[in-house]
DOZATOR-438471 format. One record per residue (C-alpha): residue number from 1; residue in three letters; x, y, z. Coordinates in pm, 1 decimal. Example, Ala and Ser with C-alpha at 12.3 -4.5 7.8 and 13.67 -1.06 7.14 Angstrom:
<recs>
seq,type,px,py,pz
1,ala,1230.0,-450.0,780.0
2,ser,1367.0,-106.0,714.0
</recs>
This chain:
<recs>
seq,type,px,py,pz
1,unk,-2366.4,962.5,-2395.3
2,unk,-2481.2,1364.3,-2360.6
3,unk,-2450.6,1597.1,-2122.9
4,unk,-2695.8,1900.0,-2096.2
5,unk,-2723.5,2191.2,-1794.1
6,unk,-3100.5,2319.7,-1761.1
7,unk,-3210.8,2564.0,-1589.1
8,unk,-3317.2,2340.9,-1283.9
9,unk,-3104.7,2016.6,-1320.5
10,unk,-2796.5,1873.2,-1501.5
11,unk,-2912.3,1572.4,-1703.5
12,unk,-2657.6,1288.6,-1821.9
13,unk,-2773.3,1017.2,-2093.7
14,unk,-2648.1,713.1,-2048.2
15,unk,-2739.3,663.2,-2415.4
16,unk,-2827.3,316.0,-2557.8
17,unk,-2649.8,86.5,-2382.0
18,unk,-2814.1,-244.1,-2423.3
19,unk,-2706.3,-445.0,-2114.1
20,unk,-2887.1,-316.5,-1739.5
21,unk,-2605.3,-343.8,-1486.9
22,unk,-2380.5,-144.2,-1722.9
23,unk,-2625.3,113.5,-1746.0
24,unk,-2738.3,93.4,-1364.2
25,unk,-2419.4,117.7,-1288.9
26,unk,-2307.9,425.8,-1499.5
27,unk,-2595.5,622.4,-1357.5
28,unk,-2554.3,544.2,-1012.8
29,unk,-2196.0,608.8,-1037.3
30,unk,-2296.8,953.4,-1114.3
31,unk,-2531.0,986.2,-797.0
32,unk,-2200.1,945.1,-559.5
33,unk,-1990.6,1128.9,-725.0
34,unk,-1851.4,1383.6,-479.0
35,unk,-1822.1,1131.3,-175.3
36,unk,-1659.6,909.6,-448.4
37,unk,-1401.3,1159.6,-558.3
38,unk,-1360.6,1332.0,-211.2
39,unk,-1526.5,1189.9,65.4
40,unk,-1815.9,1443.6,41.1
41,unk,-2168.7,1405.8,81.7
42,unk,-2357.1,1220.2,-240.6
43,unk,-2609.3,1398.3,-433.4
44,unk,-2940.7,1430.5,-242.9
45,unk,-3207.0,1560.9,-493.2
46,unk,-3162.2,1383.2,-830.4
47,unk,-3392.5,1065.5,-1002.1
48,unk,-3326.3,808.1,-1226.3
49,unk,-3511.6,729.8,-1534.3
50,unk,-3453.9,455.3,-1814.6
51,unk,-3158.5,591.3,-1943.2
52,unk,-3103.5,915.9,-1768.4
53,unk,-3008.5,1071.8,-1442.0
54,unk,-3117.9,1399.4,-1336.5
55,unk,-2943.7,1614.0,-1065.0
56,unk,-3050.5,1919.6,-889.4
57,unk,-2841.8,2189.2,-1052.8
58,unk,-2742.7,2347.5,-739.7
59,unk,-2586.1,2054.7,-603.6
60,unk,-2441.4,1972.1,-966.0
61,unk,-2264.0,2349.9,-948.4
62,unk,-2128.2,2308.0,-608.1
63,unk,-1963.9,1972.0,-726.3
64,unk,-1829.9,2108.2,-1006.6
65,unk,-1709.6,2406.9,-881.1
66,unk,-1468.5,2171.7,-657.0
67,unk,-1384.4,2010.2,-940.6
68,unk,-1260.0,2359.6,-1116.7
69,unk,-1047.8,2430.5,-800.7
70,unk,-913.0,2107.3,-830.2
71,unk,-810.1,2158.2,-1160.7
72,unk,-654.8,2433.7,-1113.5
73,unk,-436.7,2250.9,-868.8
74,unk,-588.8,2273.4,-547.0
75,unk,-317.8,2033.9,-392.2
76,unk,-533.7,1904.3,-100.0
77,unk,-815.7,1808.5,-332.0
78,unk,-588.5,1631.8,-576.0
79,unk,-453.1,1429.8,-293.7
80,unk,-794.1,1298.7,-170.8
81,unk,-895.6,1238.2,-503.3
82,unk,-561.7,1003.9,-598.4
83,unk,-587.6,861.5,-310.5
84,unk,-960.0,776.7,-315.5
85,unk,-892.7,644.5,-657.4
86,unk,-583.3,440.2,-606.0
87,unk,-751.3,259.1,-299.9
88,unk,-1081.5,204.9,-497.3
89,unk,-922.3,55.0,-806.1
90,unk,-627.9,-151.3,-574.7
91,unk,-945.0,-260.7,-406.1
92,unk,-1156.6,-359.7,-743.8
93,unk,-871.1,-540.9,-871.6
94,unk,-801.3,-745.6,-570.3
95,unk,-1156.0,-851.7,-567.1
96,unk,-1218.0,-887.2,-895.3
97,unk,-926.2,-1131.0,-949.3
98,unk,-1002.0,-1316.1,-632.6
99,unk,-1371.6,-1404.4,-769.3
100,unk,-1253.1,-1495.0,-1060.1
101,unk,-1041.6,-1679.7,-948.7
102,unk,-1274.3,-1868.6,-718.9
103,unk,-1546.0,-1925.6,-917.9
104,unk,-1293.1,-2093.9,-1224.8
105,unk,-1176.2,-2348.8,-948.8
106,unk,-1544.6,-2413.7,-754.9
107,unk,-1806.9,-2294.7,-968.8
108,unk,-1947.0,-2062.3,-722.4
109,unk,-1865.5,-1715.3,-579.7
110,unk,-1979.4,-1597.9,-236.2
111,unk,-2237.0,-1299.8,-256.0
112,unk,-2122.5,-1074.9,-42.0
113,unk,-1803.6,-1050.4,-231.6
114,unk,-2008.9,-1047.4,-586.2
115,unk,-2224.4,-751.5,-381.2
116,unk,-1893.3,-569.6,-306.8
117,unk,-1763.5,-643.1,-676.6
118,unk,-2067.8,-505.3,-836.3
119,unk,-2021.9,-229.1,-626.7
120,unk,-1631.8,-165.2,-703.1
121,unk,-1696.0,-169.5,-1090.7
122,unk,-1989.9,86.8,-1066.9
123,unk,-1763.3,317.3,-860.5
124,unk,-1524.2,256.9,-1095.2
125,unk,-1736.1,373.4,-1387.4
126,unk,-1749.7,772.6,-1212.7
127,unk,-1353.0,804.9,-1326.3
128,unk,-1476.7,762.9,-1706.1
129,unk,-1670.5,1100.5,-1596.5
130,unk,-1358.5,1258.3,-1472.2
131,unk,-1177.2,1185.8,-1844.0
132,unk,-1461.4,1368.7,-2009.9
133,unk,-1462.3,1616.7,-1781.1
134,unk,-1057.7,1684.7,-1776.2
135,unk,-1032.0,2055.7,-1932.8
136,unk,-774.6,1915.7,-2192.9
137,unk,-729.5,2346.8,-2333.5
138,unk,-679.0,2462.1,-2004.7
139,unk,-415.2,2199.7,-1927.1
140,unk,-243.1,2237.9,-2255.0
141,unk,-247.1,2658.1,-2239.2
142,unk,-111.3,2610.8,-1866.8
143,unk,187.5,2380.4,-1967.7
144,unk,279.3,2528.4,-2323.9
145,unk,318.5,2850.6,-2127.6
146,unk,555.0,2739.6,-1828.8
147,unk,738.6,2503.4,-2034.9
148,unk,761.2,2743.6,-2371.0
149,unk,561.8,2516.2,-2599.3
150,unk,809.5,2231.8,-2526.4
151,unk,571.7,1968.7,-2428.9
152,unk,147.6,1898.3,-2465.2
153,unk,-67.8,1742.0,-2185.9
154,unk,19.6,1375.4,-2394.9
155,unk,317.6,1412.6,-2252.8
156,unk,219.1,1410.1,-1907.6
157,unk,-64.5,1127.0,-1993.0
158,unk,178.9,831.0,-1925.1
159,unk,63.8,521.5,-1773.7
160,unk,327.4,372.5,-1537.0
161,unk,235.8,52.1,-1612.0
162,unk,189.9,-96.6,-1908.0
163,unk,-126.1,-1.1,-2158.7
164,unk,-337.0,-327.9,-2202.0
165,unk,-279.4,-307.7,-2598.6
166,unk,74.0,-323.1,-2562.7
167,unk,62.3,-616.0,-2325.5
168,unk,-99.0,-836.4,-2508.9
169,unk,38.2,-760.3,-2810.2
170,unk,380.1,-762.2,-2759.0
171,unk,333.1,-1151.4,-2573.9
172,unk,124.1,-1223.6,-2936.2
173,unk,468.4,-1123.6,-3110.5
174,unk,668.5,-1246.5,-2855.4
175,unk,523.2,-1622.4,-2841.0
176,unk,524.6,-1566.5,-3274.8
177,unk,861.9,-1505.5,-3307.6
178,unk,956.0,-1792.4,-3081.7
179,unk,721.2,-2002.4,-3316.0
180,unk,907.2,-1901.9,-3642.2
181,unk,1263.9,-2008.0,-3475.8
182,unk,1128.2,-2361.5,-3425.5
183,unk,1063.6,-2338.5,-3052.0
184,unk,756.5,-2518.3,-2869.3
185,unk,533.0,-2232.2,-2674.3
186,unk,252.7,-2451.2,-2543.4
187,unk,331.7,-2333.5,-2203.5
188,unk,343.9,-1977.8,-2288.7
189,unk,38.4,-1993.5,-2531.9
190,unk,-129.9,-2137.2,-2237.8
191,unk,-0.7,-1854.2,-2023.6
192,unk,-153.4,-1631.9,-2250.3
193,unk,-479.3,-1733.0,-2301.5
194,unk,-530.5,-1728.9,-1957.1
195,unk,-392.4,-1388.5,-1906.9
196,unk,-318.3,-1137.2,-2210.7
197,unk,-655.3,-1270.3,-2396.6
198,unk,-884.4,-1112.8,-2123.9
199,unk,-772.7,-760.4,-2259.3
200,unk,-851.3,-824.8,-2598.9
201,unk,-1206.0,-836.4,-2542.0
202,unk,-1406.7,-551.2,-2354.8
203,unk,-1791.5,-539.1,-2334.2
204,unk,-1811.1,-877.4,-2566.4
205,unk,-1714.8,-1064.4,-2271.8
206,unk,-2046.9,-963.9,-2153.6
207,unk,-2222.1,-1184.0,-2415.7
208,unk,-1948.7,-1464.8,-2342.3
209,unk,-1900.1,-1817.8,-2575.9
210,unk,-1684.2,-2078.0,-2501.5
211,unk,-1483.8,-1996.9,-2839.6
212,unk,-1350.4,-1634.4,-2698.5
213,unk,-1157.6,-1803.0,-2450.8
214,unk,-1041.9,-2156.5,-2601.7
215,unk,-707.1,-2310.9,-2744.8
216,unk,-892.2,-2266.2,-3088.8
217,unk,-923.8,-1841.1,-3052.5
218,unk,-578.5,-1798.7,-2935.5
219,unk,-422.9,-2006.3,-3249.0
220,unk,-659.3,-1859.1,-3474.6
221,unk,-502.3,-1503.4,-3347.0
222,unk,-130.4,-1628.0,-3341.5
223,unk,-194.7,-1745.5,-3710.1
224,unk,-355.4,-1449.0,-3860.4
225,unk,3.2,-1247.3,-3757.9
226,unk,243.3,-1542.2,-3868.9
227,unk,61.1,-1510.1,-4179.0
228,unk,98.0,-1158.5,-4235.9
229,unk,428.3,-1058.0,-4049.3
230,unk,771.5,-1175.0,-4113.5
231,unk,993.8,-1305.6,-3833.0
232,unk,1203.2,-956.8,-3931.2
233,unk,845.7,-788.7,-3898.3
234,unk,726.8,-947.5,-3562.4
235,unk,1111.0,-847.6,-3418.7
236,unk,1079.2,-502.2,-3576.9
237,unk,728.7,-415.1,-3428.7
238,unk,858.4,-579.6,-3106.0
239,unk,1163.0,-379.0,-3072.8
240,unk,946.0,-26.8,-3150.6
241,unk,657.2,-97.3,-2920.4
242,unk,980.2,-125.2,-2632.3
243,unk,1153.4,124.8,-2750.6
244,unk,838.4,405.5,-2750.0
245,unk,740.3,262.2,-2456.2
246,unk,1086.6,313.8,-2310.5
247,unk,1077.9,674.8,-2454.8
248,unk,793.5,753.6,-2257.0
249,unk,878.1,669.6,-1932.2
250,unk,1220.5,856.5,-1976.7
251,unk,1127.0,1166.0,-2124.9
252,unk,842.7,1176.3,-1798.4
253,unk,1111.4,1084.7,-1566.8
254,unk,1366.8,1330.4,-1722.1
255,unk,1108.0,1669.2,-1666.3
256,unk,970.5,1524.7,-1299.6
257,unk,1371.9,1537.6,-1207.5
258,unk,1408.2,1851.3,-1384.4
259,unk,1145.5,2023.8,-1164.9
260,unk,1271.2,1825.3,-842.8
261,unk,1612.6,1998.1,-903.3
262,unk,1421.4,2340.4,-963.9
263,unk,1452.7,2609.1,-653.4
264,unk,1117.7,2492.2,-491.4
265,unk,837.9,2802.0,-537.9
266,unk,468.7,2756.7,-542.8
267,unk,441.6,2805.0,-919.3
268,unk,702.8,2504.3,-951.6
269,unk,563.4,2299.0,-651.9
270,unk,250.0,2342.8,-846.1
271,unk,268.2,2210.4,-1199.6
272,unk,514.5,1923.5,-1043.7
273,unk,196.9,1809.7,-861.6
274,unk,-26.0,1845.9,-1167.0
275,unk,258.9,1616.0,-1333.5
276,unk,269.3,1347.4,-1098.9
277,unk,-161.2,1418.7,-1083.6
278,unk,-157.5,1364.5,-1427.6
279,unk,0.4,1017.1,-1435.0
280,unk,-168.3,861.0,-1182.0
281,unk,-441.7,922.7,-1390.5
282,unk,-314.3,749.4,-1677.0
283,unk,-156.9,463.4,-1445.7
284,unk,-533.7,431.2,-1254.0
285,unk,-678.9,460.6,-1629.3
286,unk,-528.5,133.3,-1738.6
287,unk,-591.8,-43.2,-1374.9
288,unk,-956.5,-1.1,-1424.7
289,unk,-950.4,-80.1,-1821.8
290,unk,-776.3,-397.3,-1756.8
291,unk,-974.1,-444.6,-1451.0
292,unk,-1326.7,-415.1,-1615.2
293,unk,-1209.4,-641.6,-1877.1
294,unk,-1218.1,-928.0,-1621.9
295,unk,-1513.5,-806.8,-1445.2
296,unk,-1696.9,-810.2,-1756.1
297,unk,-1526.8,-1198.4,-1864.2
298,unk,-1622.5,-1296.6,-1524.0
299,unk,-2034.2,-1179.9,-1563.6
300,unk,-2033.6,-1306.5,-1918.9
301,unk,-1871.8,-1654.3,-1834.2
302,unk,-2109.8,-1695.4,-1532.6
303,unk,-2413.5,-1565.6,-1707.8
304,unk,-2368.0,-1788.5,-1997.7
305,unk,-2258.8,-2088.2,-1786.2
306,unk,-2560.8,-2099.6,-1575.6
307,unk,-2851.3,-1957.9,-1842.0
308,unk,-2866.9,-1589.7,-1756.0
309,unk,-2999.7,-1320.2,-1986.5
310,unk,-2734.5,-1039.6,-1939.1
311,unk,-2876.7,-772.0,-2119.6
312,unk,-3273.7,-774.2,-1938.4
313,unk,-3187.2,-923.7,-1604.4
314,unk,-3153.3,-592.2,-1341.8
315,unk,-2820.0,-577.5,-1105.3
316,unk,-2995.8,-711.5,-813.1
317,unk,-3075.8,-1035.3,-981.7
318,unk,-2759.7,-1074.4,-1165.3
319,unk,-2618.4,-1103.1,-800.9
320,unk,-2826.9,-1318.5,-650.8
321,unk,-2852.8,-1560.9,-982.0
322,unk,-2462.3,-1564.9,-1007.0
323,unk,-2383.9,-1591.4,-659.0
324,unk,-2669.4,-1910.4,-615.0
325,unk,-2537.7,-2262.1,-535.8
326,unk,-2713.1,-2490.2,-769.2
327,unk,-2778.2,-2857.7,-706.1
328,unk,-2668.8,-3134.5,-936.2
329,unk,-2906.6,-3339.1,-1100.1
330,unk,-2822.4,-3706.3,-1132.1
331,unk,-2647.6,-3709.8,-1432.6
332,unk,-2398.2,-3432.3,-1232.7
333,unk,-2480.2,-3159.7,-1484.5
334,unk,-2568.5,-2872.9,-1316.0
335,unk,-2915.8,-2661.5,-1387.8
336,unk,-2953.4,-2332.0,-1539.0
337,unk,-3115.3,-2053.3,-1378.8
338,unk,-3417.6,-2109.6,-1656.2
339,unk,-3498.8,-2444.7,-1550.5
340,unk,-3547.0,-2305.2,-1203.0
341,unk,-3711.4,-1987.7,-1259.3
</recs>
């Protein structure tokens, strides 16, 4: 993915991504970016091409120049922003699970909610833009100097809930360990495969097989640590993933109550907003990771279940193929979307 300011127009590369709604969606999610970040007007003048959108640079200034002021801690614009986000993601999440969800137990999912999905996760894709665009040496000048080189902008980069990687790895250990002392896990192997496995996989899921998701995966996983990790490993790894995690969380916790207790000034009320800014980032960050995780299952296990080529076939179609009822033949073995095509 490149970035590059001409004299007329800003022009983003998508680069080569191989499967169309993915790339659809990246380059649309740049078209709306100021209503999606603040409830502005989208971009008027700009065009899509293959693998590249192209927007007048006018209208790509103006946006960006909000996008400076907000950075610099324009409280009002932060606000909308988080709160744009939160709803957006809350919103993706919600849906996301719920088709899931619905087409596991009935084999269908209605299309208007598959519309507003495919919507959600393309909206979604604009606050990978904001990450590249965060001004990581301004942040890190502005809080080494009010804090006297006590802390970096990691520090302020914690997720309030926990990152996907740790999740599932710590219930890998976890149900491990509990093999090693002798106790049966079936249950919470179960648990896990239907859970904790979806965010071990990212844009794979895309080109789904039955394997990713069976029994078969998740003891081939399980075995691979039990047969490199002792049971004083697995309970060593366990106990520093908590504890760092644990570290996190306080040491954030410890400065937010530090500036709360601060006589309140602008400079103060200021950099405890960019603080509190800065981890709803991270929190939203892993919402939408985990949450495009099962998006992505969710295409992948449709597309494959009914005969749908995921990289060629547009956005449009991907809805309407996914979201089809399909008759039974005889036998009760439903067709795929190539017999019918």
């Amino acid at each position: 993915m490149t970035m590059e300011l001409k004299s007329d127009y800003f022009i983003f590369n998508s680069g080569n991504i191989k499967i169309d709604y993915i790339r659809e969606s990246i380059l649309n999610s740049y078209a709306q970016l100021p209503k999606i970040f603040w409830n502005y007007t989208p971009f008027n003048n700009y065009s899509i091409n293959n693998n590249l959108i192209s927007i007048e640079i006018d209208e790509w200034l103006s946006f960006y120049s909000k996008l400076h002021e907000m950075f610099k801690r324009d409280l009002r614009l932060m606000d909308c922003f988080t709160r744009n986000m939160r709803e957006t993601l809350f919103t993706y999440q919600k849906i996301t699970e719920q088709n899931l969800k619905t087409y596991i137990e009935y084999q269908h999912i209605d299309k208007k909610l598959l519309n507003e999905n495919f919507y959600l996760y393309q909206t979604a894709q604009s606050y990978a833009f904001f990450n590249i665009a965060l001004p990581v040496n301004y942040f890190n000048s502005e809080i080494k100097e009010y804090y006297d080189s006590k802390y970096s902008l990691d520090d302020f980069l914690i997720s309030s809930v926990e990152p996907h990687r740790n999740q599932y790895r710590m219930k890998e250990l976890s149900i491990c360990r509990d093999i090693l002392k002798g106790q049966i896990c079936d249950d919470r192997i179960e648990e896990y495969r239907q859970n904790e496995l979806l965010y071990t996989r990212f844009v794979d899921w895309n080109f789904y097989q039955p394997y990713f998701d069976s029994r078969q995966s998740v003891d081939l996983r399980l075995k691979k640590i039990l047969a490199t990790l002792s049971f004083e490993d697995i309970t060593s790894e366990l106990q520093f993933l908590r504890k760092n995690r644990n570290n996190q969380l306080k040491k954030i916790y410890r400065i937010l109550r530090e500036e709360t207790d601060k006589w309140s000034n602008e400079v103060n009320a200021k950099m405890k907003s960019m603080i509190i800014f800065m981890v709803n980032i991270a929190t939203e960050e892993e919402y939408r990771h985990k949450t495009d995780a099962k998006f992505m299952y969710l295409v992948g296990r449709v597309a494959y279940e009914r005969g749908i080529d995921i990289a060629r076939t547009p956005k449009e179609e991907l809805i309407n193929f996914m979201s089809l009822i399909l008759r039974k033949d005889p036998m009760h073995n439903e067709k795929k979307y190539s017999d019918i095509l």
